[in-house]
N, C-alpha and C positions, 0 to 999 in steps of 0.2 A: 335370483332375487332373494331365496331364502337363507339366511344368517349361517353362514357356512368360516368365517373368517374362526382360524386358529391359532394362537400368536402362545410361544412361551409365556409365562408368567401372566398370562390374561385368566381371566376365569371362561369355564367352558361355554360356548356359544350357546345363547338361547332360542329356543324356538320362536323362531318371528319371520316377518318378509320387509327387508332390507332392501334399499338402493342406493346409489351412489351417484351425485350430481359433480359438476364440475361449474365452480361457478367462477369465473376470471382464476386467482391465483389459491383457490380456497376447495379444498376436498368436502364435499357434504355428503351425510351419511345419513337416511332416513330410517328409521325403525317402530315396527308397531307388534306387540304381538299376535299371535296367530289366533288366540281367543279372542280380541277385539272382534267388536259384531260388527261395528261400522266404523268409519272416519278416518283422519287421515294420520301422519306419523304421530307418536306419543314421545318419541325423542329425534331429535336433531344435534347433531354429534360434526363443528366442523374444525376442520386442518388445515396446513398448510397441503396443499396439492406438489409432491414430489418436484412437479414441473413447473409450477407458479413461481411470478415475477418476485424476488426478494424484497425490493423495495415495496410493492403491493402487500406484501406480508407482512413490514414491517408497519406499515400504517395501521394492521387489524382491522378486526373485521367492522365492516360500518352497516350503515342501514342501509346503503345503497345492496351491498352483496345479501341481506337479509331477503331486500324484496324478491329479489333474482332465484330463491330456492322454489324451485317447483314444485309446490303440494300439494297442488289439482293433479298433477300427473303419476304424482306418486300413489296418490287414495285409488284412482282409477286404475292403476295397476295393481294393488293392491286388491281390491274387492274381489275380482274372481278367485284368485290363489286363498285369499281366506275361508270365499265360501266352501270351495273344495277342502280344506284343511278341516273344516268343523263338518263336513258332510262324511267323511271319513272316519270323523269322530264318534258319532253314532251309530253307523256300523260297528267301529270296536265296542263300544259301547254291551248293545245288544248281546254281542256272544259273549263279552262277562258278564250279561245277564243268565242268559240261557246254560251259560259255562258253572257258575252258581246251583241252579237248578238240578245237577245230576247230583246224585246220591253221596254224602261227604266223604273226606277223606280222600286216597288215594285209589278212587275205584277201579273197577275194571272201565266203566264208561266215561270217566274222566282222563284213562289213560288212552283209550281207543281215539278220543277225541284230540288229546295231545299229538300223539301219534302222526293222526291226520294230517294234523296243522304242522307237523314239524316235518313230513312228509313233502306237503307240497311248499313249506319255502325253499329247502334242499333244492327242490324239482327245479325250481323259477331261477334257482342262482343268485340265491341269498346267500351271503357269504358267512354270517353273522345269526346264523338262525334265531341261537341263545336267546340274543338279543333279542331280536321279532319276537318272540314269544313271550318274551317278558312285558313287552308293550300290548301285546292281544290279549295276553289271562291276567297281567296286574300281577303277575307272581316275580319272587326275584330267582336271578340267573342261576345261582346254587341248587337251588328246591329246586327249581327244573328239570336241570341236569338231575340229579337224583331220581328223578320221574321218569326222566327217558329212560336211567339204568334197568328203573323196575317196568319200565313198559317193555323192556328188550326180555329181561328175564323172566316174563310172566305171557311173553308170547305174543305181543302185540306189534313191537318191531324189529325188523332181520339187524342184525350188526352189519358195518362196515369197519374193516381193521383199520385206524389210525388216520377217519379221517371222517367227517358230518355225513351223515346221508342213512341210508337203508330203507326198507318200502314194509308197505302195511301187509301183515300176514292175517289169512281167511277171518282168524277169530277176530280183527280188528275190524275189519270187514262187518262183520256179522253184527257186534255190537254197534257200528256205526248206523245202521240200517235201523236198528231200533232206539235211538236217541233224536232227542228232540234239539241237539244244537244245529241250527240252521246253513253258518258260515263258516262252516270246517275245510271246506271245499274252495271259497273265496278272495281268501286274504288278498 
């Protein structure tokens, strides 16, 4: 149900929760975004349906195929998947808060904590860690990367040759133990 559709020459797929109705010869497409607190789609997007009657297509679309979209069933699909998308929210939220809080710069405790976190998406089979990280700290993919190098060479993660991964060494360990970011452990 979430906006996953990726087509050449489209622009890249927004964060939202999507559905797709079939209504007689007509493709309908619901979309709302993920921030929406409540209610039901913000756009309605319809086609011809690959499989629909040509003649039906050719007549357009009327008020009779309007009534026939289902928006009661789309808001109530909708409402759980949103609440979860904004409750997730606020956990990322918090460890850029708490993430803010250590000491500026590229510190030792900043890096312990990267570390961490870069540690366990590896573990999970995140394929894209880069990524995940740049979504949890707010930081871009570059500077990251640059962070990992000096968290390897400053002793806080082992290398792996030629490919994501490596694990937390003692002194990362140590600094973690004494830092107040809560969900290093979590993602």
């Amino acid at each position: 149900m979430t906006n996953t559709t990726e087509h050449e020459g489209t622009p890249a797929p927004r964060a939202g929760i999507e559905q797709v109705q079939r209504v007689g010869a007509w493709k309908v497409t619901l979309w709302r975004p993920l921030d929406a607190t409540s209610g039901g789609a913000r756009e309605i997007r319809i086609e011809p349906h690959e499989e629909g009657d040509p003649q039906e297509v050719a007549r357009g679309v009327t008020s009779t195929v309007l009534r026939q979209i289902d928006t009661a069933a789309f808001a109530e699909e909708a409402e759980p998947l949103a609440a979860l998308a904004n409750a997730g929210r606020g956990v990322v939220e918090t460890f850029r808060q708490e993430l803010a809080c250590l000491p500026k710069g590229v510190s030792d405790e900043y890096l312990a904590v990267l570390s961490a976190l870069y540690v366990r998406f590896v573990n999970i089979g995140r394929r894209a860690p880069a990524q995940d990280l740049e979504f949890w700290t707010g930081a871009k993919q570059a500077t990251l990367k640059g962070h990992l190098r000096a968290a390897r060479q400053r002793g806080f993660l082992t290398k792996v040759e030629g490919k994501a991964g490596g694990q937390l060494t003692d002194k990362s360990v140590e600094f973690l133990k004494k830092t107040s970011v809560s969900n290093v452990r979590l993602p």
